[in-house]
N, C-alpha and C positions, 0 to 999 in steps of 0.2 A: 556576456550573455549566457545565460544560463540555457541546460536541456531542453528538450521540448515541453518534457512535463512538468518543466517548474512553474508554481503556479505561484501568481502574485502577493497571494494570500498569506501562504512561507512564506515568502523572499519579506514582505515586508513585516512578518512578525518576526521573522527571525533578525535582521537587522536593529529593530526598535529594542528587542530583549537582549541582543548585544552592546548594544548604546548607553545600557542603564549603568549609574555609577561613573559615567563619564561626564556628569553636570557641571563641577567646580571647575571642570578645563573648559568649558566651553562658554563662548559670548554670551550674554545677557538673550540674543536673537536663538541662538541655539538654544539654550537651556531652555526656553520657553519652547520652542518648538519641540526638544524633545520630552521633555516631560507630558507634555501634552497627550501628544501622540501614544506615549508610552502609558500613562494613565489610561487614555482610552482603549490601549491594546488591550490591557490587564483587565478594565472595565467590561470588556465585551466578551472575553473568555469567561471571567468569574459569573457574569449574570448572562444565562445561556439565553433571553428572550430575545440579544439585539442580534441582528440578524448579521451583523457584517463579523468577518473573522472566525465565526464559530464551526471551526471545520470539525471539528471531534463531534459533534449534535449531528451535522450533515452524514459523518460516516458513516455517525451511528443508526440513523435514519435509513441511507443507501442500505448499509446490510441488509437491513430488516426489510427489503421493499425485495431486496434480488439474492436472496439466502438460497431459496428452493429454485429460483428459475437459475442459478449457479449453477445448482448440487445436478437437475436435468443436464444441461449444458456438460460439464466434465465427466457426467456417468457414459451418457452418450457417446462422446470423444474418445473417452476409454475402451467405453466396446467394440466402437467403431474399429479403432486403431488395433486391437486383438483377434476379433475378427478375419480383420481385411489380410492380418500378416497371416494366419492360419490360409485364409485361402490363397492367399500368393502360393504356399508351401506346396498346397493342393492341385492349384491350375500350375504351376510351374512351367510345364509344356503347351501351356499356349501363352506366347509372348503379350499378344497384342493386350488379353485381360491382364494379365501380371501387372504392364506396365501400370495400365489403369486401374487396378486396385490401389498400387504403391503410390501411383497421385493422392486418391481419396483417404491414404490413408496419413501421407505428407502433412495434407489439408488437413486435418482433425488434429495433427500434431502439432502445428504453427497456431493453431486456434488454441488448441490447451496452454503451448508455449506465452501467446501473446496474452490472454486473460490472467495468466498465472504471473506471469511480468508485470502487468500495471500495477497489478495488489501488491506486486512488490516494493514496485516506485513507490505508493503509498506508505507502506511499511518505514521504507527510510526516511521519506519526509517528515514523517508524523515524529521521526525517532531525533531527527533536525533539531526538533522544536527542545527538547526535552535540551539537548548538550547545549545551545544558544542559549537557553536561561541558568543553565548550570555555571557556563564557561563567562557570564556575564558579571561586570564588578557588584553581584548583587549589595553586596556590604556597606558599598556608600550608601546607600538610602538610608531615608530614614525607616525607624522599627516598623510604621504603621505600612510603606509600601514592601517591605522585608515580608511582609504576613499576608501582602497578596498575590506575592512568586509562589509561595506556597502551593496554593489548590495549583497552580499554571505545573508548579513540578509533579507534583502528585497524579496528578490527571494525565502528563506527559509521559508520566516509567511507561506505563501500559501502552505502548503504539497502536494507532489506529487498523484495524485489518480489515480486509472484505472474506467472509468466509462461505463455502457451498454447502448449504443446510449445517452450520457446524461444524462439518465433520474435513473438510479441506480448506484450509486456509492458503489463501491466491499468495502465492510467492513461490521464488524460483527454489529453495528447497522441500515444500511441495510436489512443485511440479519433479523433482527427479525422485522423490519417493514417488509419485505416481507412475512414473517410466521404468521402475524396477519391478511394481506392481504388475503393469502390463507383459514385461517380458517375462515376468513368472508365469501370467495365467497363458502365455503364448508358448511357452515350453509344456506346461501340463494338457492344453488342449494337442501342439503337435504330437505331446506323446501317447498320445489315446488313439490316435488315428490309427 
């Protein structure tokens, strides 16, 4: 059993594109079944209209719908989080607020962490796809399905990402440029006080 995140949609493309090139060893029941299959994968990647398996159209969809309500979400987080360490430094001698800043400011942290980690999940899977049809016996086929891994590789280098208005892409190297970010403007704000 795979992760949490592993989504079906991988698993069985990436399976079908590891399969390819393995038809002369298999039964007459197999060969037909994976060809099939595999046809169909390659069919629904190459012509973006059928709706099953086309997850690079979907991502590329998602960005476009949550780019700006992203870039809100991690600018927030971040000032949040810069903020809240300035005034801990501030209130220091009253315990009872310190604590409760350092919650709210936990809280914005595990929130950048966890949004900044799925994009990542996404990153690797998307990056799956690409070494599955690389590391596949593409060679046995014949020339005409050889030309239709093609656009599948090509479309594959480039992994799929979620990004905040452009300017921050969701993954966990990201996220610790953002954390260095933070503790820079946290240093220049404590030194002004």
């Amino acid at each position: 059993m795979g992760d949490i995140f592993d989504s079906r949609h991988y698993r069985i493309l990436k399976y079908s594109l590891q399969s390819i090139g393995h038809w002369p060893f298999q039964s007459s029941k197999e060969k037909l079944f994976f060809r099939s299959l595999t046809l169909f994968i390659i069919s629904t990647i190459v012509i973006p209209k059928v709706p099953f398996l086309f997850l690079f159209w979907f991502v590329t969809n998602l960005e476009s719908c949550y780019s700006i309500a992203l870039l809100i979400i991690v600018g927030v987080n971040m000032l949040l989080i810069v903020f809240a360490g300035v005034t801990v430094v501030i209130k220091i001698s009253s315990l009872d607020e310190m604590i409760r800043i350092i919650f709210i400011s936990l809280a914005a942290l595990s929130h950048l962490f966890w949004i900044s980690w799925l994009g990542h999940i996404l990153i690797v899977k998307s990056e799956k796809v690409f070494i599955s049809t690389y590391q596949s016996e593409w060679y046995r086929l014949p020339p005409r399905l050889q030309l239709m891994i093609i656009p599948i590789m090509m479309r594959s280098l480039k992994p799929c990402e979620i990004t905040a208005g452009k300017i921050y892409v969701m993954s966990m190297q990201s996220f610790g440029t953002a954390l260095k970010t933070m503790m820079s403007f946290f240093t220049v704000l404590n030194s002004m006080r």
